[in-house]
C-alpha positions, 0 to 999 in steps of 0.5 A: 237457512230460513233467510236463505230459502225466504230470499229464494221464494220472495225473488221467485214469487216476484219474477213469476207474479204469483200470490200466496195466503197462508192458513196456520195452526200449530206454527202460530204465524212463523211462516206468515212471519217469514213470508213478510219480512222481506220488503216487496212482499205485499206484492205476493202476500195476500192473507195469513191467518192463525186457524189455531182452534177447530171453531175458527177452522170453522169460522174462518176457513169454513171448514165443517165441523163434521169434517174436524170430527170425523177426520181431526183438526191433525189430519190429511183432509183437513189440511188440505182443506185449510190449503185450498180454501185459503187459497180459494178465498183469497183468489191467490195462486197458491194457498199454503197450510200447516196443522199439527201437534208441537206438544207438549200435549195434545197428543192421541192414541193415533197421532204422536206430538211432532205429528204435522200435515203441510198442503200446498195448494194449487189452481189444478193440484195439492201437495199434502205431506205428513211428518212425524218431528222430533225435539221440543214444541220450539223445534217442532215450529221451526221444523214446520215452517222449514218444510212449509218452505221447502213445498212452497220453493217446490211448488214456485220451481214447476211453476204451480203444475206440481209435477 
């Protein structure tokens, strides 16, 4: 399934000559493992980075710490902000981003482990999901990386208008 799905947005990033950088916290670099494995993918791969603690949200997705505290590093707002501004720094067409909880701590009062935000981010428009995962932290990741997948084919299939 992955392979598959990996195949379709390398073949589509490809023929629509569009770029992509990946911001990731609680996946820890499996989208950016799947986004580069296929040969050619340096032609639409521009950066990846592993965003895991709220200090280099800060530091390098510029992310101001108020946001983090008012909001946390789980959140709606924030991964949208990891998206765009990945996606602004590296000038690509889409920005990509994945925050959440895969446990087995870190659980909150308000967000339960498996609590996970995925942002697509576009030159005009954000897609930003949330999913509440079951299963252990290893399934959590792969369910993740799965649905980041999905949003990207989403995005590449309307051709970035996200409609």
């Amino acid at each position: 399934m992955l392979k598959k799905i990996t195949q379709q947005i390398h073949t589509q990033l490809i023929n629509q000559v569009k770029t992509i950088s990946v911001a990731e916290s609680c996946t820890g670099g499996e989208l950016c493992s799947l986004l580069t494995s296929l040969s050619g993918s340096s032609s639409y791969f521009i950066l990846g980075v592993v965003t895991y603690s709220n200090k280099s949200k800060e530091m390098v997705l510029n992310i101001p710490a108020k946001e983090i505290t008012r909001y946390g590093a789980v959140s709606r707002q924030i991964a949208i902000l990891m998206a765009k501004n990945i996606r602004k720094k590296t000038h690509t067409d889409f920005g990509i981003s994945i925050t959440g909880i895969a446990g087995p701590t870190g659980a909150t009062t308000t967000k339960s482990i498996g609590t996970v935000y995925i942002c697509l981010s576009g030159r005009n428009k954000n897609i930003c999901r949330k999913f509440n995962f079951s299963g252990n932290r290893e399934n959590i990741r792969k369910k993740s990386t799965q649905e980041a997948l999905r949003l990207i084919k989403k995005g590449l299939k309307t051709r970035g208008r996200f409609s």
